[in-house]
N, C-alpha and C positions, 0 to 999 in steps of 0.2 A: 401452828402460827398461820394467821391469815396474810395473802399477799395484800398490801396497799392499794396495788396495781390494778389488778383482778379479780379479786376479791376469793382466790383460790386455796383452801387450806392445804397446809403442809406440813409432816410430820416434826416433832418435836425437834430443835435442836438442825434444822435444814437452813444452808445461806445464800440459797437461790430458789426463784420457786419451779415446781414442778410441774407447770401447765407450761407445755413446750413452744407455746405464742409467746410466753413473756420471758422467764428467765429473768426476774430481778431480783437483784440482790434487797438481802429478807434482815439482816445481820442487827439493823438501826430501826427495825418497823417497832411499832407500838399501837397495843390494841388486845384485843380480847383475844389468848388462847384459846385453844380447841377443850371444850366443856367446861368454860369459864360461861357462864350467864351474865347476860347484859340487859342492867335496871332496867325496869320499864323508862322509856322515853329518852333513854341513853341514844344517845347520837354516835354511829361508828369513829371511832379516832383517824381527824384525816391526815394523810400521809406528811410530816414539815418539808417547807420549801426554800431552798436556799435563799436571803436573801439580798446578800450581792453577792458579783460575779467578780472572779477574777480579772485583771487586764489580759490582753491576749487569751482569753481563754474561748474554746468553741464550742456553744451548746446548739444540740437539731434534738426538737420533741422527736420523740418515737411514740408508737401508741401502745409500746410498755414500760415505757420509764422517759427518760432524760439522758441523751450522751451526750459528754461534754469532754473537752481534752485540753490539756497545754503542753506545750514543747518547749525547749529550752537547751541551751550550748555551754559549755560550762568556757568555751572562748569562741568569740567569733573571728580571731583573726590569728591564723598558726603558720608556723613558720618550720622549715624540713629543712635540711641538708642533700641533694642529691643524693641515694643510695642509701638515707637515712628513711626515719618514720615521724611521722607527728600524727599524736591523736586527741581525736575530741570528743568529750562524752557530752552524748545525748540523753535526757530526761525526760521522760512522758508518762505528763500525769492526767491521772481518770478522773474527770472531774463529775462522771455520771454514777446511775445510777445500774447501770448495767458492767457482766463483764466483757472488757473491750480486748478486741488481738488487732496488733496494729503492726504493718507492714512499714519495714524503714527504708527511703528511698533515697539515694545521693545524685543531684543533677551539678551541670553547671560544667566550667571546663576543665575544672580539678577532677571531678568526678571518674573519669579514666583510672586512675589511681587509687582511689579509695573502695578500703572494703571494710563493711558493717557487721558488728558480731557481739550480738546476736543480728540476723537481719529481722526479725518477728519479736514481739514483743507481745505477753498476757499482761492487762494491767485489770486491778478490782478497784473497785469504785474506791475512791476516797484515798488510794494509794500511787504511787511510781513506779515506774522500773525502770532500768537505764542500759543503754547501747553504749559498743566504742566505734567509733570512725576510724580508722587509722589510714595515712593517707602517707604511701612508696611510691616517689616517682623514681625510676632507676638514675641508675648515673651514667649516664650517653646522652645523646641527642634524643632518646624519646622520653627526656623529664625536660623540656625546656625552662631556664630560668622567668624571671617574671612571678610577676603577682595573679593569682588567676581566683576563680572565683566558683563558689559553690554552696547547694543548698540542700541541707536536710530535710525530708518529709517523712511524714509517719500519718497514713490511710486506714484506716479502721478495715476491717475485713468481717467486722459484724455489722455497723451503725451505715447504710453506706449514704455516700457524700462527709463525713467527719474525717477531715484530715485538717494539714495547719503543717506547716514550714518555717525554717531558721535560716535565714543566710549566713553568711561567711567568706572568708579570704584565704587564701594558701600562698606563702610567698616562699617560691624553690630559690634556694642561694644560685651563683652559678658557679662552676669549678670548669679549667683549663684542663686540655688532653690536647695538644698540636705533634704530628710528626710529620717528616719531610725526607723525601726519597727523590731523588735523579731516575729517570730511565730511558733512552741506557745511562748507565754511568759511565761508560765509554763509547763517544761517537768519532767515527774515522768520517773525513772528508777533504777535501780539496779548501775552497777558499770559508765556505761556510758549511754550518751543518745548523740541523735541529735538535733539539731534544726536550723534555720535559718534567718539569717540578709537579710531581703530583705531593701536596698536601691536604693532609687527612684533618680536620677539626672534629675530634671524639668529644668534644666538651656539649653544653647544653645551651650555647649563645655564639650569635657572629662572632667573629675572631677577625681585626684591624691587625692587619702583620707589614712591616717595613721591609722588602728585598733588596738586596745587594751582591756584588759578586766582585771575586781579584783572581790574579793569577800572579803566580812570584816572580816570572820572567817578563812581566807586561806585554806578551806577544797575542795576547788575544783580545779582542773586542768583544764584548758579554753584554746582548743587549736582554733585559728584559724590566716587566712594569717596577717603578719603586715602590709600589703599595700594593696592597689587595683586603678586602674584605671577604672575610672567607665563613659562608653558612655551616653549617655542620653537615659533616659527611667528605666527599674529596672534591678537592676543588685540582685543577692540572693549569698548572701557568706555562704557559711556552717561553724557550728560552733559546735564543740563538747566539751561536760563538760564530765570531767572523779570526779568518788567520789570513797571516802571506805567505803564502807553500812556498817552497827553494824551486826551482827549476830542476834541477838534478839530485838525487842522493837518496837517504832511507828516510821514511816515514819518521817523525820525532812527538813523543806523546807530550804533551802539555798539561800539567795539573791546573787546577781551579778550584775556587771555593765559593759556595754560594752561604750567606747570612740570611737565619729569616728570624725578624726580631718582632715577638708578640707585645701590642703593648702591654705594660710593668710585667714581662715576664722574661725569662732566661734568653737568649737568642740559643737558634740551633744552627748548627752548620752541616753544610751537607756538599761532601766530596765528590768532583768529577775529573774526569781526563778528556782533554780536547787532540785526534791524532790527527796532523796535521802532514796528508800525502802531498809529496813533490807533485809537480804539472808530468815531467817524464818519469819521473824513477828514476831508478839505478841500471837499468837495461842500458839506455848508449854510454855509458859510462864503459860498460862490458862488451859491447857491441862495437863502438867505434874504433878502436885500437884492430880489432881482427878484419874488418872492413880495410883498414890502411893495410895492414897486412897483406892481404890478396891483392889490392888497388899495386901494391910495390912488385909483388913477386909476379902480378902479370905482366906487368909493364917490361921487367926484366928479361919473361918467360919471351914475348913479343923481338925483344931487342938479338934474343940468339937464334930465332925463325927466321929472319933478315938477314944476320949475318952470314948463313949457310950458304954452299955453292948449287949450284942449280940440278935439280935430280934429272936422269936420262929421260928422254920420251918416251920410252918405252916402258917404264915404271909403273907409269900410272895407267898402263893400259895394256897389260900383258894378258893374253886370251889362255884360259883355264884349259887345261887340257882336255880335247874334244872341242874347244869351241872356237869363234871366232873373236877377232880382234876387239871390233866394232861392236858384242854385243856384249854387254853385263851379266856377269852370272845372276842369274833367278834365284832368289831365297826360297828353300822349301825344307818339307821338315821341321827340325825344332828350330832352326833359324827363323821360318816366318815368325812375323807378326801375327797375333791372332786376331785383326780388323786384315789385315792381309787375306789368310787364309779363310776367312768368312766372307772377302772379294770387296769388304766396304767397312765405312763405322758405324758402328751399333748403337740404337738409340737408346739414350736412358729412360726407364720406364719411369711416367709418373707413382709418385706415392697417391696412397687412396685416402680421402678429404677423412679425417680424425671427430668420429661422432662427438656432441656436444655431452658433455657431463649430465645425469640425471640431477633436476630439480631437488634440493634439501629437504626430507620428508616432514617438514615442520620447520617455522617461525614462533619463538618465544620473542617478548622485550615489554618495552612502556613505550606510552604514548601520554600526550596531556591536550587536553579539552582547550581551546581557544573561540569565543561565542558561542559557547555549547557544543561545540561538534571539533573533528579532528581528521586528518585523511592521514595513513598508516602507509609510509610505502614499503613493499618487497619486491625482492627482484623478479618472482613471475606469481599469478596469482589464476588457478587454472578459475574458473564456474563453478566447480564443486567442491570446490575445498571450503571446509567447514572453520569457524571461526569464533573464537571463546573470550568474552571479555569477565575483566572484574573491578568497579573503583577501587584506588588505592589512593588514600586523604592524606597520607604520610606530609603533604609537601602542604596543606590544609592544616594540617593539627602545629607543625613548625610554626606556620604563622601566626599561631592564633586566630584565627578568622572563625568566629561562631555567626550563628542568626536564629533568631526570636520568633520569626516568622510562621508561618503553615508550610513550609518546604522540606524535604524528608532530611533529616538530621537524626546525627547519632546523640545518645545518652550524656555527650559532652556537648551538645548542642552544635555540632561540627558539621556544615553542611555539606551532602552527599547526593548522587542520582544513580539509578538502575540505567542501565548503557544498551544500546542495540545494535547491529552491523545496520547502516543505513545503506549503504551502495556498494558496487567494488567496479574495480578497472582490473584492466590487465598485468598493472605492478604496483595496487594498491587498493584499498578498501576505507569507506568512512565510518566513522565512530559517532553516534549522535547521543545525547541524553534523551530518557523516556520524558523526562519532569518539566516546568515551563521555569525558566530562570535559574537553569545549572549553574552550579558557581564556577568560578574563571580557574585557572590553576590546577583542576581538579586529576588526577593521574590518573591509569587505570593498566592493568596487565593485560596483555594479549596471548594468546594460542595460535594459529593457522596451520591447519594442518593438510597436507596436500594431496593426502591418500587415505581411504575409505578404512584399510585395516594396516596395523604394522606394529611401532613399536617405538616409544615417544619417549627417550631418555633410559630404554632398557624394560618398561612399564608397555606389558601387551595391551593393542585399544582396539576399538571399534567402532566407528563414527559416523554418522546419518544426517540424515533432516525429517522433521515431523513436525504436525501442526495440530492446534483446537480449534475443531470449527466455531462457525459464529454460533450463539447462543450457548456454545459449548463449556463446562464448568475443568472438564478432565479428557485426556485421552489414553487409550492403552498402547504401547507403542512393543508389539512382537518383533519375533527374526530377529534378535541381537545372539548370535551364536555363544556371544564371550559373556552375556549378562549373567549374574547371580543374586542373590541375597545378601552379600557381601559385596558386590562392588560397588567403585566409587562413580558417578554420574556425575556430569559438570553440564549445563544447559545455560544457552544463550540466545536471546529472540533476532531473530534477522526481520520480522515483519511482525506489527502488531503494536497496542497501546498497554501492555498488560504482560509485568512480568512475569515467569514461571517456577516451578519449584516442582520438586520428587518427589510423589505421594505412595510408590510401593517401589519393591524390586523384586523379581521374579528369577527362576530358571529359565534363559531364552529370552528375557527381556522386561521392560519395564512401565509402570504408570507414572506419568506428568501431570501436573495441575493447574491455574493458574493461582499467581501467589495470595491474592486474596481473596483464594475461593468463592469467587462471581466468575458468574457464564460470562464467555469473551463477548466482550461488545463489539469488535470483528474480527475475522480470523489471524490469530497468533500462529506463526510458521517460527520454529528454531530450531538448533544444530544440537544434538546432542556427543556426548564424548563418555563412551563407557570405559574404565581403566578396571586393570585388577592389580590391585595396592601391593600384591605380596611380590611382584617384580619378575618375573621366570619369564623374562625375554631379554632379547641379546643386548649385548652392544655394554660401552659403561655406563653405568647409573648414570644418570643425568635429572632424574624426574624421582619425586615423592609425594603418593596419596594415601587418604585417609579419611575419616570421618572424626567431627567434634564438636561441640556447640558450644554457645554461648550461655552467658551469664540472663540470670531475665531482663531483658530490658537493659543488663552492663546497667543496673541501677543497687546501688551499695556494695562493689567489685571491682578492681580493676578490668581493664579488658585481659580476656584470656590470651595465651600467645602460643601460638605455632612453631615448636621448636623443633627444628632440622639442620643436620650443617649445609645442605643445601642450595638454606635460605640466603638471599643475599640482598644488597640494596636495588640489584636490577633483573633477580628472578622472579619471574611469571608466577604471579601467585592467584589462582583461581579458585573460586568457591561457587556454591549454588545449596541453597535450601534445604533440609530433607525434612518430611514431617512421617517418613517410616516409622518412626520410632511411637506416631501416635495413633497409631492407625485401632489400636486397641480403647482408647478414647476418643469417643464419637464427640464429645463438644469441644476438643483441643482440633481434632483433625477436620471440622467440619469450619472452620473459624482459619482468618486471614493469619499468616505470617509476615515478620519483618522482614527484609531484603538483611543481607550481611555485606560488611565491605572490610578491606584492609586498614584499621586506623594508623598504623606505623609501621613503618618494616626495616631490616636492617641484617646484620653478620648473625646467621644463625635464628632467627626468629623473623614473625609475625603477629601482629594484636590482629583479631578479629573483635569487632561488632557490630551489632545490629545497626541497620537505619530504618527511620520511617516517621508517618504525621504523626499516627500515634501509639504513643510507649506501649510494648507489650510487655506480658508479667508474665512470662514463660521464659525459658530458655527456649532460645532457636537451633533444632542441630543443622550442622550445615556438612557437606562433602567437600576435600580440599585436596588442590595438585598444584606441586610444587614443582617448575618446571625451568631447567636455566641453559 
């Protein structure tokens, strides 16, 4: 069979041709078999041409055929339950003349969620083949209710430039989760005290709650707010009991009840005790009757010293045998006094001044971005203490806050920045964004660690500074005693325009890169943090590392997550890039990487993903320490 195309014969009974520039489908050709004779003046049979086009449909000549494709939703608008699924089938059909492999992509802010299966698709000319979407937001506060929005794509991976997109809607119901705790639940004090309502909102939307408070004896005053709005995660309302102490007597505990009514939902109640101490006690109560006591029995004692007859003169002044009248016997012996017998009083020696406690070998916590930059305070911050950041958009993805823009955004269109230590002081350092127009609200974790080597949560480390010079693309950074091929690396830029990332790891130490593999356009300085994950350093666990990566691009996936019990809503969660894993593929490892950041975090877990201008179709591994 002759190709249309190219005019390339091909064995009997073949449905592609076999001249490796074309590859077209052979299946619908017509024309002269292989040692079929063609009339004199016979005209080759030319190839038929489609003659209309579907709507939505996308045709790009090739210069072996015609590809052409359409896409399609079997809904564009689905609806989940938190903790449930909704799925959408995708259909992609070949409307060419070749065969097409089409990559499925899901953007948009549902996208976090959703994962594609198959994510590749083979389609042959003239036929379909179809995807599910299935799209789990969990049921906590990282499935926010709300109607959110996303869009299918499917990329040709042979025809390039052929692709085409479906949009869509996701609407998460929302479900209630409120609890309510006192702590303490018993506060002792005098006229007032404090204490506090921490309520938890586990659900996936603000929570409008009405407070209130009684006591059954009506002895206390219970001030606190009669409303609150409460985001998801803990909100702590302060609560002050005022009483009138007795003057005298025992301590008397006082119950209360606090109300917090969700709107149309259950009210909850939550038990405390108000102890409410006298101004004295019960001491003069016990004290004063034995005071009168003495006060009487002296007065008594007094009155029969008086009434006595007068002692002889000579009584009080009888001379000790051997001595004289006129002179006092001498104390000596065990009679003296021992300031006596030492001739005077003794001075008491000062105490010696009580050295100051050693510096906390490490600061973990959060901080958040206010006009791009943020100042971090600690209580002492020496010059060489090394310092780790990581965004964390958790408080970005709650709101919904996406942008459309050229600014580096995640796969949900969530916008994010690569962070730098910009200054530090003496009990504090500042945090800038690398990007121009960081978004406002933006979190991010911290590290500071205050010594060179030791031991961060029970997790052995080692910690430095290095830099790329100018023009520089990589550096090798030796002398790390504790480095391996297994450990984890965390890197953070203190100077420079140009994130960084792990390009090997060694015995003794390691190679750094810059993240998009271009020579530094001026020299990049940053701190690095070598850990060894498997823990065999002292103290209690406190800290968890690891290696893991991401989804390509977290395009047709939800974001993967970090699960440790460690994790919490205000542990230090730090990442940094590794392209070790590619160092065996010269055009993966020679080519930019994404930045990774925390999209959500909470009890027990972490989402990582990717950010950046533009999507990559890799997986990024990254290195992670979880530190609280």
């Amino acid at each position: 069979m002759n190709c249309a195309s190219c005019g390339t014969t091909n064995p009997p009974g073949a449905q592609f041709c076999s001249n490796p520039g074309c590859g077209a489908y052979l299946s619908w050709s017509a024309g002269p078999q292989p040692g079929e004779p063609r009339q004199p003046g016979e005209q080759p049979t030319e190839r038929p041409r489609p003659e209309t086009r579907q709507p939505q449909t996308s045709f790009i000549p090739q210069s072996s055929g015609q590809a052409g494709m359409r896409l399609e939703l079997d809904m564009a608008e689905a609806a989940v339950e938190p903790g449930g699924q909704a799925r959408v089938r995708v259909t992609v059909y070949n409307t060419g003349t070749r065969v097409e492999r089409f990559a499925l992509a899901v953007t948009g802010t549902a996208a976090r969620w959703a994962t594609a299966d198959p994510a590749e698709l083979t389609v042959y000319p003239g036929a379909a083949a179809t995807s599910t979407v299935t799209f789990a937001p969990p049921r906590g506060p990282g499935g926010p209710a709300g109607v959110w929005d996303f869009a299918v794509q499917a990329a040709s991976e042979v025809s390039g430039g052929l692709r085409q997109s479906a949009p869509g809607t996701l609407s998460v119901a929302r479900f209630h989760a409120l609890t309510a705790a006192l702590s303490p639940v018993a506060a002792r004090g005098g006229s007032r005290t404090r204490q506090v309502l921490v309520l938890d909102n586990q659900g996936n939307a603000p929570e409008d709650v009405w407070l209130s408070a009684t006591d059954p004896e009506n002895e206390l005053r219970i001030a606190l707010p009669a409303s609150a709005r409460l985001a998801p995660g803990k909100t702590e309302v302060a609560v002050q009991v005022g009483a009138t102490p007795a003057t005298f007597g025992l301590p008397k505990r006082v119950p209360f009840t606090i109300t917090v009514t969700p709107s149309g939902e259950r009210p909850l109640t939550v038990e405390g005790t108000r102890i409410v101490a006298p101004r004295f006690g019960r001491w003069p109560l016990i004290v004063a009757p034995l005071v009168a006591a003495a006060l009487v029995g002296g007065a008594l004692a007094l009155t029969r010293s008086t009434g006595d007859p007068a002692a002889p003169a000579g009584a009080a002044g009888e001379a000790a045998p051997g001595g004289s009248e006129s002179e006092p016997a001498k104390a000596t012996g065990k009679d003296a006094s021992p300031s006596a017998r030492a001739g005077g009083t003794k001075a008491t020696p000062k105490p010696s001044p009580k050295k100051p406690p050693p510096p906390p070998s490490y600061y973990a916590g959060k901080g958040e971005l206010s006009g791009g930059a943020a100042d971090v305070p600690v209580t002492s911050l020496a010059s060489d203490a090394k310092i780790f950041l990581t965004p964390d958009l958790t408080a970005i993805t709650m709101s919904g806050t996406t942008v459309t823009d050229s600014r580096p955004r995640t796969g949900g269109n969530f916008p994010a920045a690569a962070l730098r230590v910009a200054g530090r002081e003496k009990k504090s350092f500042r945090v800038e964004a690398m990007s121009d127009a960081p978004p406002d609200g933006l979190r991010f974790s911290y590290l500071v660690l205050t010594r060179s080597q030791g031991t961060v949560g029970g997790l052995p480390y080692q910690a430095g500074s290095s830099r790329i010079g100018t023009g520089q693309q990589r550096v090798r950074v030796p002398g790390v005693e504790t480095a391996t091929p297994d450990s984890v690396i965390i890197l953070t830029v203190r100077d420079g325009g140009q994130a960084v990332r792990i390009d090997a790891k060694e015995d003794g130490g390691f190679i750094a890169s810059t993240l998009d593999a271009l020579p530094a356009a001026a020299e990049v300085s940053f701190d690095y943090l070598v850990v060894d994950p498997d823990g065999k350093g002292t103290g209690r666990r406190k800290a968890a590392a690891g290696l893991d990566r991401t989804e390509p691009g977290n395009v047709g996936t939800a974001a993967p997550r970090l699960e440790d019990d460690l994790i919490g809503e205000r542990s230090a969660v730090l990442l940094t890039p590794d392209a070790t894993s590619y160092r065996d593929d010269a055009g993966l490892y020679a080519t930019a990487l994404a930045d990774v950041c925390v999209l959500s975090q909470g009890d027990g877990f972490a989402e990582v993903e990717p950010f950046y201008s533009q999507r990559p179709f890799v997986k990024i591994p990254y290195d992670w320490l979880v530190v609280t």
